[in-house]
Predicted model as a PDB file, atoms N, CA, C, CB and O in Angstrom, pLDDT in the B-factor column:
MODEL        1                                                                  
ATOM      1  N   UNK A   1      82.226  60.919 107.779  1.00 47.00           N  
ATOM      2  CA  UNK A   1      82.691  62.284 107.932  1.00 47.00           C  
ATOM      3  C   UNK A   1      82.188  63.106 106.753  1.00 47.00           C  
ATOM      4  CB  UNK A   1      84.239  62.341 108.033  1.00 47.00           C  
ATOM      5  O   UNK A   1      82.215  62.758 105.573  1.00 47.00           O  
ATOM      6  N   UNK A   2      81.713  64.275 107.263  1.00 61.00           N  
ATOM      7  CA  UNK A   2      80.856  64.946 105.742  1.00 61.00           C  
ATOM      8  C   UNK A   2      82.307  66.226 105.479  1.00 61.00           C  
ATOM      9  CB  UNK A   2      78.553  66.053 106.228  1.00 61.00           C  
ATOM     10  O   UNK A   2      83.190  66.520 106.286  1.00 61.00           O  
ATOM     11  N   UNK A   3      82.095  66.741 104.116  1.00 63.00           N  
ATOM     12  CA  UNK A   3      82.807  68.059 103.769  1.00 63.00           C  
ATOM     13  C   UNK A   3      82.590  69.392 104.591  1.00 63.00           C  
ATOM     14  CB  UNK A   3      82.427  68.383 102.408  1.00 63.00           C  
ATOM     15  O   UNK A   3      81.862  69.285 105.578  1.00 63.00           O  
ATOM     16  N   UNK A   4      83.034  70.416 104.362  1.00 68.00           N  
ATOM     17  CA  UNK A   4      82.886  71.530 104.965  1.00 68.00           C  
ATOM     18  C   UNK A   4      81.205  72.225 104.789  1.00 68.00           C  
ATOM     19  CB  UNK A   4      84.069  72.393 104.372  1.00 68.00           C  
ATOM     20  O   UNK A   4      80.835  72.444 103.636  1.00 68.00           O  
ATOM     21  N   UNK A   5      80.604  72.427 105.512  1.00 80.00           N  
ATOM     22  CA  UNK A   5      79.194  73.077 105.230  1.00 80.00           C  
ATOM     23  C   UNK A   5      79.637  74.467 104.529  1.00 80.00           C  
ATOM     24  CB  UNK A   5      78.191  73.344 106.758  1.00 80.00           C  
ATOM     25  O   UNK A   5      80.773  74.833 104.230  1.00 80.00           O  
ATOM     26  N   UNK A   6      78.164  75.260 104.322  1.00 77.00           N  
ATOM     27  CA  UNK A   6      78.817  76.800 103.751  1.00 77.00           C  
ATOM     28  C   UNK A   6      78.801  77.820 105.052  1.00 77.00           C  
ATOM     29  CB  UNK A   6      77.691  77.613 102.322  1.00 77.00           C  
ATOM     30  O   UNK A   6      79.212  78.977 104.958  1.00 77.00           O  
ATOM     31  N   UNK A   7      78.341  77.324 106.132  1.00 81.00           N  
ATOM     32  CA  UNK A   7      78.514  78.004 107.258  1.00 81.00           C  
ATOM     33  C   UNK A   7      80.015  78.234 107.628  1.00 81.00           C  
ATOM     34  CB  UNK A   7      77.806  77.316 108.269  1.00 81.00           C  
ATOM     35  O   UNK A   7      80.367  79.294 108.146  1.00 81.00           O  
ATOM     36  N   UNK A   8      81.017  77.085 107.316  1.00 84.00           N  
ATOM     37  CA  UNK A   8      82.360  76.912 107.779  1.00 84.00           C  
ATOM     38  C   UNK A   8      83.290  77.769 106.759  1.00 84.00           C  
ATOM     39  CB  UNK A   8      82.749  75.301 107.829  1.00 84.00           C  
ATOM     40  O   UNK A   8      84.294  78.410 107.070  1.00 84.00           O  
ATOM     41  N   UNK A   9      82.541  77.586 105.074  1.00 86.00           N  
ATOM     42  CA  UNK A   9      83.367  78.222 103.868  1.00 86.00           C  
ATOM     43  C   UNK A   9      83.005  79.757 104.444  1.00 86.00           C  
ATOM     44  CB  UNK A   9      82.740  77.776 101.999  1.00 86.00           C  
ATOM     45  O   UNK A   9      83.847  80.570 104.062  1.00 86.00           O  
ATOM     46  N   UNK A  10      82.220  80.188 105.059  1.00 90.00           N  
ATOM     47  CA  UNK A  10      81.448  81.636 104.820  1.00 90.00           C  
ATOM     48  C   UNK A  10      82.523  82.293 105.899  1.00 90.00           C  
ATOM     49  CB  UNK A  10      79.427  81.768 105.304  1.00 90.00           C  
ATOM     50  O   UNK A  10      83.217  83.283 105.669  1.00 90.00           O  
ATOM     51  N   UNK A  11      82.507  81.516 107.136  1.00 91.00           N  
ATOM     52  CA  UNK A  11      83.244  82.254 108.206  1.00 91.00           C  
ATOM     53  C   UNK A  11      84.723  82.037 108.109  1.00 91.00           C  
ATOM     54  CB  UNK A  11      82.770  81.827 109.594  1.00 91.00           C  
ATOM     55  O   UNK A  11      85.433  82.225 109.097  1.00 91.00           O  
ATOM     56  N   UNK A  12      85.252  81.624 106.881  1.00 92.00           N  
ATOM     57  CA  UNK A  12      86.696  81.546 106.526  1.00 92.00           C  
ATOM     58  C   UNK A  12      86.947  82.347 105.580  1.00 92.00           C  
ATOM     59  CB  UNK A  12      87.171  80.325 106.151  1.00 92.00           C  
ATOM     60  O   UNK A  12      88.104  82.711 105.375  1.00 92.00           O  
ATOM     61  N   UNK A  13      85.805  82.815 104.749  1.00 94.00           N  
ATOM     62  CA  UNK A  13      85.819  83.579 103.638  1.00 94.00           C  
ATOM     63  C   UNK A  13      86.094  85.313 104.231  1.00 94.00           C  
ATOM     64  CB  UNK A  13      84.290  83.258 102.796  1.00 94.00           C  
ATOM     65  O   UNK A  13      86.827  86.163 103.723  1.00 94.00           O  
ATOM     66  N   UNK A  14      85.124  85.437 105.594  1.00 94.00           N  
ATOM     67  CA  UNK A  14      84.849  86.633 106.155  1.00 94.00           C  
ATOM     68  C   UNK A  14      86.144  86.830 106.827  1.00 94.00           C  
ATOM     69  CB  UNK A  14      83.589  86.675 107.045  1.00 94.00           C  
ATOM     70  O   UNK A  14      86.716  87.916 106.732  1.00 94.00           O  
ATOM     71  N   UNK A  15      86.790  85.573 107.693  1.00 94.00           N  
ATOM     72  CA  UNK A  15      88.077  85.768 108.472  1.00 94.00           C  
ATOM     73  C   UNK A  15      88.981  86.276 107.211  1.00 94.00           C  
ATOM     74  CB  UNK A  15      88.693  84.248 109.319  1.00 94.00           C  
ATOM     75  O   UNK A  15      89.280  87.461 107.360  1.00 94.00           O  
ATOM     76  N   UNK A  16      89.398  85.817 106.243  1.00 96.00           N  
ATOM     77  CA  UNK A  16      90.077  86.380 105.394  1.00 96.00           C  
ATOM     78  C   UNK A  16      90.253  87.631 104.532  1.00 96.00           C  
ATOM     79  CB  UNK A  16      90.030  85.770 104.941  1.00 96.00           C  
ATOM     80  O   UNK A  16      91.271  88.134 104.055  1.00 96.00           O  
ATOM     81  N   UNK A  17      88.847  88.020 104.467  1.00 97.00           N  
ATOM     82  CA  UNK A  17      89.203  89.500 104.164  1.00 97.00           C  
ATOM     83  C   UNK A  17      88.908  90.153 105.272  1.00 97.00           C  
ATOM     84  CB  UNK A  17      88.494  90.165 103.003  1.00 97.00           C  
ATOM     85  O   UNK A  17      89.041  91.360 105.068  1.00 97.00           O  
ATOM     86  N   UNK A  18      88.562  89.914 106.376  1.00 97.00           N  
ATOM     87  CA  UNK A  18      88.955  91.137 107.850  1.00 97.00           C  
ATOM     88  C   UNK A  18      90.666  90.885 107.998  1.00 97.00           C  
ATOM     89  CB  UNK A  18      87.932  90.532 109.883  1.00 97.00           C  
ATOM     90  O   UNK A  18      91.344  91.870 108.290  1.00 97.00           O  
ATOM     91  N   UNK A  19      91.129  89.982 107.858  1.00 97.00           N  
ATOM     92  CA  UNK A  19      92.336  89.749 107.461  1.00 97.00           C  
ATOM     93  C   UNK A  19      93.145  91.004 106.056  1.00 97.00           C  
ATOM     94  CB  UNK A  19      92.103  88.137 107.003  1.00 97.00           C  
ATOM     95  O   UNK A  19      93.792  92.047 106.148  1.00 97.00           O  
ATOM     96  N   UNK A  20      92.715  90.280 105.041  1.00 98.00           N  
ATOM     97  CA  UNK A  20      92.781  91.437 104.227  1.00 98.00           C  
ATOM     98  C   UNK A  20      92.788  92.839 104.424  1.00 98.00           C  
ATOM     99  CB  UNK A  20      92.017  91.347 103.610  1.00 98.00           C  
ATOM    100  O   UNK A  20      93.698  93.626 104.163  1.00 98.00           O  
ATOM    101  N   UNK A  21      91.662  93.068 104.919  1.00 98.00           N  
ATOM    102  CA  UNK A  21      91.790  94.637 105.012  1.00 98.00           C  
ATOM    103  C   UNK A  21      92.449  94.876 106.345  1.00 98.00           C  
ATOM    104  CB  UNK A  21      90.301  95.463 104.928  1.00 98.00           C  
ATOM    105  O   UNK A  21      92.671  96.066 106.569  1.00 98.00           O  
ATOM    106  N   UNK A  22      92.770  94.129 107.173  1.00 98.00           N  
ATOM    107  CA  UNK A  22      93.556  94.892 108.168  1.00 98.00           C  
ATOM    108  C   UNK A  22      95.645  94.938 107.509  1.00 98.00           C  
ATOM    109  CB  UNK A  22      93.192  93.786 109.996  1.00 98.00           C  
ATOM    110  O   UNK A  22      96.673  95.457 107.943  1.00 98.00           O  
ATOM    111  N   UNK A  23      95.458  94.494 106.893  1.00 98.00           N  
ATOM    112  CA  UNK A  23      96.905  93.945 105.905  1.00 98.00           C  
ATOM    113  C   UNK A  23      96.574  95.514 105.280  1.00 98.00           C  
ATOM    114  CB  UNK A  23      96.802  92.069 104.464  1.00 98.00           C  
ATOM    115  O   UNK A  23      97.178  96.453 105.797  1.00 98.00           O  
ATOM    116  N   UNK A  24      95.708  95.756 104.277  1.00 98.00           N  
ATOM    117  CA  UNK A  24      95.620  96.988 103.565  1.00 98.00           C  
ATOM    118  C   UNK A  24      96.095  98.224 104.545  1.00 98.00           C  
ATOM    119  CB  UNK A  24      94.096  97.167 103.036  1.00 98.00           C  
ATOM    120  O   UNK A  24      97.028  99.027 104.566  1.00 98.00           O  
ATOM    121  N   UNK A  25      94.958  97.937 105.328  1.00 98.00           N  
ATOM    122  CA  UNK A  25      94.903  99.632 106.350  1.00 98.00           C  
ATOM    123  C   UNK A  25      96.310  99.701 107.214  1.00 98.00           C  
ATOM    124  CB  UNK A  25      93.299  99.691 107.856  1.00 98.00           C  
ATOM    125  O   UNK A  25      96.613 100.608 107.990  1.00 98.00           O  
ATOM    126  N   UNK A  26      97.200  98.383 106.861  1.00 98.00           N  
ATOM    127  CA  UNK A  26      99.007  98.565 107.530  1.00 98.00           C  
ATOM    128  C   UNK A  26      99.420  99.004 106.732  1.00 98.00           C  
ATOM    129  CB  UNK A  26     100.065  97.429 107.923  1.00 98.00           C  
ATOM    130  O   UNK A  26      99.826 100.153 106.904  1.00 98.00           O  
ATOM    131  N   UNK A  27      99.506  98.662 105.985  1.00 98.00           N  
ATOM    132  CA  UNK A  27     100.309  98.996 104.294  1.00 98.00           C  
ATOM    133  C   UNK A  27     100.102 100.241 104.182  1.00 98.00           C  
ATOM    134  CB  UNK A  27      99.673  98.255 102.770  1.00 98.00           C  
ATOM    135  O   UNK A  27     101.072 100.990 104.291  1.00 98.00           O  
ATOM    136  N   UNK A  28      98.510 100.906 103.884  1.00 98.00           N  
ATOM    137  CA  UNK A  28      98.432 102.026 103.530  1.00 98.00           C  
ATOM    138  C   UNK A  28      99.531 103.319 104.085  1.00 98.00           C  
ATOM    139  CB  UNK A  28      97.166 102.164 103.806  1.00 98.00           C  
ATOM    140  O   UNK A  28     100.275 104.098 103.488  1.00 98.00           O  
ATOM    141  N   UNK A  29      99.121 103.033 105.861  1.00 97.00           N  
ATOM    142  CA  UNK A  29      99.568 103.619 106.760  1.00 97.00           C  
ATOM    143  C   UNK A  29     100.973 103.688 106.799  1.00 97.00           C  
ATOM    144  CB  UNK A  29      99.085 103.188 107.710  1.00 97.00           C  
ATOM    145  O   UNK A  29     101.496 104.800 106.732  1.00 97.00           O  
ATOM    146  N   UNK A  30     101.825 102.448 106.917  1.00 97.00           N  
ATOM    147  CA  UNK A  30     103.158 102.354 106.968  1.00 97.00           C  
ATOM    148  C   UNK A  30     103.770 102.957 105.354  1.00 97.00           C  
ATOM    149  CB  UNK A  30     103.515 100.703 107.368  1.00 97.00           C  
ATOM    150  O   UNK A  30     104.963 103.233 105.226  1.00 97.00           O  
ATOM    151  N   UNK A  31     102.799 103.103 104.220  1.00 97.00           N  
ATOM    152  CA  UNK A  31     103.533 103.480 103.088  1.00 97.00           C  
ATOM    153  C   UNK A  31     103.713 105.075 103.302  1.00 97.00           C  
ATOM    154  CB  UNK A  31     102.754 103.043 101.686  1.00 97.00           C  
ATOM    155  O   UNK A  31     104.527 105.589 102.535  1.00 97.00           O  
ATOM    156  N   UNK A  32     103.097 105.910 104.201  1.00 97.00           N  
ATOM    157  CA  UNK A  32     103.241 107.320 104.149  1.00 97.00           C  
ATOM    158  C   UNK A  32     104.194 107.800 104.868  1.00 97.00           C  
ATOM    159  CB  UNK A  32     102.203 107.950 104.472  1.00 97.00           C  
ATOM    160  O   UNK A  32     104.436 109.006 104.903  1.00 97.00           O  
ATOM    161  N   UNK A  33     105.176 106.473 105.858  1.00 96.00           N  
ATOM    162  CA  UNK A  33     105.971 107.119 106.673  1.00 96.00           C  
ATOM    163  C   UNK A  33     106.929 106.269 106.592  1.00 96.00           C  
ATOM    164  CB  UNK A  33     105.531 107.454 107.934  1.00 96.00           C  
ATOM    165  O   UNK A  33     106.713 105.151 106.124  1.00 96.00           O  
ATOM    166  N   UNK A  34     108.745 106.818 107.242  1.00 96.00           N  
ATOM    167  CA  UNK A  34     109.860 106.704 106.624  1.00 96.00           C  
ATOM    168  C   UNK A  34     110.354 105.688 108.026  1.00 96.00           C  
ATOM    169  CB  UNK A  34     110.684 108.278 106.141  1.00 96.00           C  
ATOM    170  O   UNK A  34     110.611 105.842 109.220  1.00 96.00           O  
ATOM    171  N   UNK A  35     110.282 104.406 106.847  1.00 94.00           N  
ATOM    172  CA  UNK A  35     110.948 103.350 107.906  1.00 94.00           C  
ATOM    173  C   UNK A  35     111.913 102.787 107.325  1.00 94.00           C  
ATOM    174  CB  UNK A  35     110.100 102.234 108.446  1.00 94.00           C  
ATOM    175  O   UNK A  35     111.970 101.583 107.073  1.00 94.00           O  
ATOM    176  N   UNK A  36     112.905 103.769 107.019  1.00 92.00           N  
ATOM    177  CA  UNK A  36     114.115 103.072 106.132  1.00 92.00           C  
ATOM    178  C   UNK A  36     115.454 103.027 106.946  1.00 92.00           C  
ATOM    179  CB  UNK A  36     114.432 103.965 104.674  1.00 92.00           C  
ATOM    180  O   UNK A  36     116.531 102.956 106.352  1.00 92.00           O  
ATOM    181  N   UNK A  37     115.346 103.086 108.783  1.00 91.00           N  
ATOM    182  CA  UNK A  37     115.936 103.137 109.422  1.00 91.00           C  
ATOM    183  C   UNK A  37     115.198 102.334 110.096  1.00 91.00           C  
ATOM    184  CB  UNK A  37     116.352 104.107 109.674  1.00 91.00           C  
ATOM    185  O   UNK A  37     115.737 102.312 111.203  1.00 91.00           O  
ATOM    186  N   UNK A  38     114.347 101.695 110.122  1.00 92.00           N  
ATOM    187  CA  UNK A  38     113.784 100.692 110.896  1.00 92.00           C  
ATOM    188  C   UNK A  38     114.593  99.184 110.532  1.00 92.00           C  
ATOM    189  CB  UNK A  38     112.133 100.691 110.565  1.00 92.00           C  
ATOM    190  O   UNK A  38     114.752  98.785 109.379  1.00 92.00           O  
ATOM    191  N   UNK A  39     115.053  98.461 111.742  1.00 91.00           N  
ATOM    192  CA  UNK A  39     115.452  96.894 111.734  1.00 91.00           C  
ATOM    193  C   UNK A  39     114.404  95.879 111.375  1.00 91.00           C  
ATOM    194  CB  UNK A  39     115.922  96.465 113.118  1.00 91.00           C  
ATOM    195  O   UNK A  39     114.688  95.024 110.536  1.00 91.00           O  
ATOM    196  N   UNK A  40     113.309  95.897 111.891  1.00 91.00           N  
ATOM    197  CA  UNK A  40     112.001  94.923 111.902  1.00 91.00           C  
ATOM    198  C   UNK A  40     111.399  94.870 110.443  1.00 91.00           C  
ATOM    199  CB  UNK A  40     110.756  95.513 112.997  1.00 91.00           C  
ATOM    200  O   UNK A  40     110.949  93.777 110.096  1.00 91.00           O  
ATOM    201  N   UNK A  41     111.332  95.983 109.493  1.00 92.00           N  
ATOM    202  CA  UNK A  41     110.168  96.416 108.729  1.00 92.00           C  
ATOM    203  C   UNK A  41     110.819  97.591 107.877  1.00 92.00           C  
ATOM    204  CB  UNK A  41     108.847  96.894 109.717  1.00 92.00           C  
ATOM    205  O   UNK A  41     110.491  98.735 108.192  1.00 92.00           O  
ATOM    206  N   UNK A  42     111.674  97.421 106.871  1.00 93.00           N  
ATOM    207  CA  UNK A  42     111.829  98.688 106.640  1.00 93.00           C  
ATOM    208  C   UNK A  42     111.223  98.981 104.868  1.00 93.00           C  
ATOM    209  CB  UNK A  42     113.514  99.008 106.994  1.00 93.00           C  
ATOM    210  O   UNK A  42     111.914  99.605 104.063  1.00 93.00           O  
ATOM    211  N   UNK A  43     110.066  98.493 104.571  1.00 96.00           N  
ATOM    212  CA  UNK A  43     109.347  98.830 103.941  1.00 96.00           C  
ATOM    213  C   UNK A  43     107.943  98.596 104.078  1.00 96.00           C  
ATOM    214  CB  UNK A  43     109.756  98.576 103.134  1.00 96.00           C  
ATOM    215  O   UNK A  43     107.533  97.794 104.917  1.00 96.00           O  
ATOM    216  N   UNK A  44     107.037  99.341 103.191  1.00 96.00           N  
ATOM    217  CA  UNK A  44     105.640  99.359 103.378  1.00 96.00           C  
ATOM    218  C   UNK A  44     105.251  97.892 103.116  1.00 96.00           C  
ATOM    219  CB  UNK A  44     104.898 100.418 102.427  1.00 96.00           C  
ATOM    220  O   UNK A  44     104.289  97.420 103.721  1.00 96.00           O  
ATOM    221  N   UNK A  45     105.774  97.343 102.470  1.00 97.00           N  
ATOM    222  CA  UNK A  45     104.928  96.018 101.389  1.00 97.00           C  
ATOM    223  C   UNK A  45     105.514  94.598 103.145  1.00 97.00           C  
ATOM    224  CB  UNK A  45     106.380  95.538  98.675  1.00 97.00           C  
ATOM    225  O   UNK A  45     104.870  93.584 103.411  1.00 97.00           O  
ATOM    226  N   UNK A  46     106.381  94.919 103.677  1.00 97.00           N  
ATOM    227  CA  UNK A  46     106.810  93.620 104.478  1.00 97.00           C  
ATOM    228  C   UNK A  46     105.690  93.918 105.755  1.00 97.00           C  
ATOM    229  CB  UNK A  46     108.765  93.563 105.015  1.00 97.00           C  
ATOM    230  O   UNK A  46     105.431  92.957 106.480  1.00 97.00           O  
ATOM    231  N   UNK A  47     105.120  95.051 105.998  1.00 97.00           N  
ATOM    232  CA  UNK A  47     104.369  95.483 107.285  1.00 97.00           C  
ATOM    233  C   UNK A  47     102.875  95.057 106.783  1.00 97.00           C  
ATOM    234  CB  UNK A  47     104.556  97.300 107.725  1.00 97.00           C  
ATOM    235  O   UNK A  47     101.952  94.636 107.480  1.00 97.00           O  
ATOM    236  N   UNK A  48     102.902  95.284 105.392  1.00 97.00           N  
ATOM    237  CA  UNK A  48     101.402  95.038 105.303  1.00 97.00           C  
ATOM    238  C   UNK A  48     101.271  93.303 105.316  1.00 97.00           C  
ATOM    239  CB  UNK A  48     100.712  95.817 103.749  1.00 97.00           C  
ATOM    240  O   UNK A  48     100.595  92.707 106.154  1.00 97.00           O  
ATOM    241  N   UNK A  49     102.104  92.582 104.147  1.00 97.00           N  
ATOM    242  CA  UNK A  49     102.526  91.181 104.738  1.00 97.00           C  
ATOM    243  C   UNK A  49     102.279  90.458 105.724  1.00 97.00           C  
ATOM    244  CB  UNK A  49     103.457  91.104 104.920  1.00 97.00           C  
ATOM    245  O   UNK A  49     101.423  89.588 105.887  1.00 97.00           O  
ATOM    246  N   UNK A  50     103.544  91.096 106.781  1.00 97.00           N  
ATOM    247  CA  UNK A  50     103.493  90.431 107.638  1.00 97.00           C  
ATOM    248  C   UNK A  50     102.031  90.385 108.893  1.00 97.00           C  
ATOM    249  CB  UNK A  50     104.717  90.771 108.011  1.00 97.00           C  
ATOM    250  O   UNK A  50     101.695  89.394 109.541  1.00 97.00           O  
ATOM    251  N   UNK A  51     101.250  92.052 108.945  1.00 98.00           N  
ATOM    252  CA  UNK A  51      99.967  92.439 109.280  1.00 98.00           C  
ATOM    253  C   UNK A  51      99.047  91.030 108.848  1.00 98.00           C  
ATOM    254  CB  UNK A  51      99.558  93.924 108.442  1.00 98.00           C  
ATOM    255  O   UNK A  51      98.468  90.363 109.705  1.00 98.00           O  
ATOM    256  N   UNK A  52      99.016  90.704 107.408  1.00 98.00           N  
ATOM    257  CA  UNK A  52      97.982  89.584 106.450  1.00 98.00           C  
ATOM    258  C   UNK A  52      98.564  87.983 107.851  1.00 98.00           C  
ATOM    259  CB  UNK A  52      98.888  89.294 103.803  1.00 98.00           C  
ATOM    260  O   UNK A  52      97.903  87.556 108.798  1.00 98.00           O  
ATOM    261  N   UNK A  53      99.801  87.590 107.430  1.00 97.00           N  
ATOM    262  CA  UNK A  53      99.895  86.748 107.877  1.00 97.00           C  
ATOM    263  C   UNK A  53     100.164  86.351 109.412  1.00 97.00           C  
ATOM    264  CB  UNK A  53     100.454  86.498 107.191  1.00 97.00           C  
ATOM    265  O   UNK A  53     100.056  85.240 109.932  1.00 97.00           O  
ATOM    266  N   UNK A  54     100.547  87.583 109.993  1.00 97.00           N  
ATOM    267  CA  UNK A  54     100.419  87.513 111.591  1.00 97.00           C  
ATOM    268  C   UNK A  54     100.136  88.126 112.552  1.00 97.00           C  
ATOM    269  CB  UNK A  54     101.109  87.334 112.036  1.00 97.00           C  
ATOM    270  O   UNK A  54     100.849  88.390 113.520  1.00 97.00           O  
ATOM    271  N   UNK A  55      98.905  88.439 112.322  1.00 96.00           N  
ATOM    272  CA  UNK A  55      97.721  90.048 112.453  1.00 96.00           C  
ATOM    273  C   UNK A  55      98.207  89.807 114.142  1.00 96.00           C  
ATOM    274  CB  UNK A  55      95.185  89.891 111.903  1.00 96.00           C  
ATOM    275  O   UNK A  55      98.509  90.992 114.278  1.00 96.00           O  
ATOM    276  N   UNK A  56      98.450  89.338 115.226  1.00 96.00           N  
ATOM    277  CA  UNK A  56      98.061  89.197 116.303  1.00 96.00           C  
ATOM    278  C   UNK A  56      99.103  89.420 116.912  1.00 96.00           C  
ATOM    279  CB  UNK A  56      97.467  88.206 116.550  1.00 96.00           C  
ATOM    280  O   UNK A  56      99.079  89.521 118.138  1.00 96.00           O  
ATOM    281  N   UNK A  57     100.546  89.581 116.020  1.00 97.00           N  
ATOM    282  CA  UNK A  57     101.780  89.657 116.062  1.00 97.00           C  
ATOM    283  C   UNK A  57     102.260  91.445 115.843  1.00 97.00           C  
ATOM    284  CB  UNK A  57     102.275  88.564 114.939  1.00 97.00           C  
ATOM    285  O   UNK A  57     102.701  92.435 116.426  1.00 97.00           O  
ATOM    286  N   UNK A  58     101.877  91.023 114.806  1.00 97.00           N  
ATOM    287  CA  UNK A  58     102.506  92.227 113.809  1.00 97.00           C  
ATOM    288  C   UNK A  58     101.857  93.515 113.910  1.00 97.00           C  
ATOM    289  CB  UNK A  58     102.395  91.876 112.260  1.00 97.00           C  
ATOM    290  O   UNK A  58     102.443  94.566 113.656  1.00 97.00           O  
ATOM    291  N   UNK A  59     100.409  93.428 114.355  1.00 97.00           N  
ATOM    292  CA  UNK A  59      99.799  94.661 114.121  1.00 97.00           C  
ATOM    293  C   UNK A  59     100.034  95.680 115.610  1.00 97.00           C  
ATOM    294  CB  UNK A  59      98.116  94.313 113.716  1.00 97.00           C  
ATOM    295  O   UNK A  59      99.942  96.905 115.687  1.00 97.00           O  
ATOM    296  N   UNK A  60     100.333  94.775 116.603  1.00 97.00           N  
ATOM    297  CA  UNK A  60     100.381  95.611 118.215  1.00 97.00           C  
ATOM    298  C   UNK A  60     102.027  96.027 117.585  1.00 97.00           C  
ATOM    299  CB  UNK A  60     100.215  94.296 120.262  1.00 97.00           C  
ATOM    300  O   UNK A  60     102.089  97.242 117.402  1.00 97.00           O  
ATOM    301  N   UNK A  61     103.073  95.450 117.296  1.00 97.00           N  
ATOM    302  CA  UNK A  61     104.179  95.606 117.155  1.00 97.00           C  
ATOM    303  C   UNK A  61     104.224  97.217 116.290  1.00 97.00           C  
ATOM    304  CB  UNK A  61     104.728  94.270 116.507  1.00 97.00           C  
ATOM    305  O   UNK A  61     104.878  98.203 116.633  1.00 97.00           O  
ATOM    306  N   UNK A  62     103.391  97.093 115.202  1.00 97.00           N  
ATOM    307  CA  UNK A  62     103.335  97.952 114.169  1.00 97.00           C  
ATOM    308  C   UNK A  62     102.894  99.485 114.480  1.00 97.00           C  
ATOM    309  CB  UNK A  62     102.462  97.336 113.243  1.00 97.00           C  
ATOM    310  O   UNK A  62     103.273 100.585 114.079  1.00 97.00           O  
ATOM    311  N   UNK A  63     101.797  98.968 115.493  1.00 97.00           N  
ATOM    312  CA  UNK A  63     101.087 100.135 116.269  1.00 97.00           C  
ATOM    313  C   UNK A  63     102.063 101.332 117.522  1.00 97.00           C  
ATOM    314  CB  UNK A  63      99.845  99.190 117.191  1.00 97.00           C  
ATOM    315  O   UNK A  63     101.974 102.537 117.756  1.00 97.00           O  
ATOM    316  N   UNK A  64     102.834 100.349 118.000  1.00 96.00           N  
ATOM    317  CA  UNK A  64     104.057 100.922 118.605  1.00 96.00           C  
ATOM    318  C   UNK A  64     105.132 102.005 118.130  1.00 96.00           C  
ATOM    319  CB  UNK A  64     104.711  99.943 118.793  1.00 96.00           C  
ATOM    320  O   UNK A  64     105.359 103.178 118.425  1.00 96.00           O  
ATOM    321  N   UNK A  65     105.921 100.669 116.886  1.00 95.00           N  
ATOM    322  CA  UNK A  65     106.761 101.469 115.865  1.00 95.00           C  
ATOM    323  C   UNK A  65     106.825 102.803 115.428  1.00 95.00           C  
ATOM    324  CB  UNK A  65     106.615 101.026 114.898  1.00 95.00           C  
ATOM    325  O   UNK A  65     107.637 103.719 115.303  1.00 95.00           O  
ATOM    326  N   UNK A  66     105.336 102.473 115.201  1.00 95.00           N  
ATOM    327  CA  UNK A  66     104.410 103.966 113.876  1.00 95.00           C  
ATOM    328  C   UNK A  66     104.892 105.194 114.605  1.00 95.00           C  
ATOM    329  CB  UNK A  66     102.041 104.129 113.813  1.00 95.00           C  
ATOM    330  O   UNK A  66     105.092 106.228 113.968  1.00 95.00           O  
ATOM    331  N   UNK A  67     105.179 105.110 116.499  1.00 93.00           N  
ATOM    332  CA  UNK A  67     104.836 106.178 117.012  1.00 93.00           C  
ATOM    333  C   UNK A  67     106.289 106.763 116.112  1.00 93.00           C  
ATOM    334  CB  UNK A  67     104.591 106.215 118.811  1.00 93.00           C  
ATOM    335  O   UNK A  67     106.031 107.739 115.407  1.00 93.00           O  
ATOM    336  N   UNK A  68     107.503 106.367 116.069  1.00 92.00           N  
ATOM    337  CA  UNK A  68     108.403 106.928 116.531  1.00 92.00           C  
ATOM    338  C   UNK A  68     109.229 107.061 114.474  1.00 92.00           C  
ATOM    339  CB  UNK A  68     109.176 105.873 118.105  1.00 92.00           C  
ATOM    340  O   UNK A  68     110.380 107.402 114.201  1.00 92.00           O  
ATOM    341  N   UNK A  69     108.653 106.851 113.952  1.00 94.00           N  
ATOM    342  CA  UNK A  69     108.134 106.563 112.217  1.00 94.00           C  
ATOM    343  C   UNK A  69     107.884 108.184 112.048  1.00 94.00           C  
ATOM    344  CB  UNK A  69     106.306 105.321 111.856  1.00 94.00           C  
ATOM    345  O   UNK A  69     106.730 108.398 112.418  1.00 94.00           O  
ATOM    346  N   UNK A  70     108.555 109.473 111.609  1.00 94.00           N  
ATOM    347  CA  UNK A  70     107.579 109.936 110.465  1.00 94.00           C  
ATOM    348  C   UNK A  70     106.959 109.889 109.629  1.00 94.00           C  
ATOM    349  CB  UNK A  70     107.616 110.286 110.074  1.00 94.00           C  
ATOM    350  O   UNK A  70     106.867 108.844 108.985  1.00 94.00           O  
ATOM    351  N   UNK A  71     106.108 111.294 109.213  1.00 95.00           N  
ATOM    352  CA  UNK A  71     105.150 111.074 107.945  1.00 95.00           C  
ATOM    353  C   UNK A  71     106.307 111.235 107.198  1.00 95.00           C  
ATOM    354  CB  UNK A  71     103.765 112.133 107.570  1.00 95.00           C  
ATOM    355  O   UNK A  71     107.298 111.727 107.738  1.00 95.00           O  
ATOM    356  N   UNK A  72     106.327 110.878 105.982  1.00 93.00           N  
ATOM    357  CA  UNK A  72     107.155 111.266 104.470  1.00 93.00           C  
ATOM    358  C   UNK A  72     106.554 112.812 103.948  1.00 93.00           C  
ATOM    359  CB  UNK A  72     106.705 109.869 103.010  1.00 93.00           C  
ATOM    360  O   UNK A  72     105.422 113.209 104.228  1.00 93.00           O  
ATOM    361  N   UNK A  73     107.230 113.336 103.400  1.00 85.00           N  
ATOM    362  CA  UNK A  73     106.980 114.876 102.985  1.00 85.00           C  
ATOM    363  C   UNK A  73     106.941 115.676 103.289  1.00 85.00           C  
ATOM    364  CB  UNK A  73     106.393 115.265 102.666  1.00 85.00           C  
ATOM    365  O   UNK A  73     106.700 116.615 102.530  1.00 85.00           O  
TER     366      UNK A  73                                                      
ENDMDL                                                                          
END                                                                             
């Protein structure tokens, strides 16, 4: 059995920051608007989180929410 090639490190490296930045671009988004009446998520830092660790979950869920979320200010 051989180790991981760099073909396998490269496309785990890339899954992780498309990962990453889809975690960022939640965060960003959810930090400008007032979810402090929200049950699921009621801060910026748990949406971007949970976006990182359960993009397939969290981000359709998030996309919903947002509608009904004001902006702050």
């Amino acid at each position: 059995m051989r180790g991981a090639d760099l073909g396998d490190v490269t496309r785990e490296v890339v899954g992780l920051m498309i990962g990453a930045l889809i975690a960022l671009l939640v965060y960003d988004d959810a930090r400008k608007r007032d979810w402090s009446q929200d049950k699921i998520g009621n801060r910026a830092w748990q949406w971007g989180v949970g976006a990182f660790l359960f993009a397939l979950i969290v981000v359709p869920v998030y996309l919903v929410r947002r509608r009904k979320r004001p902006l702050l200010g």
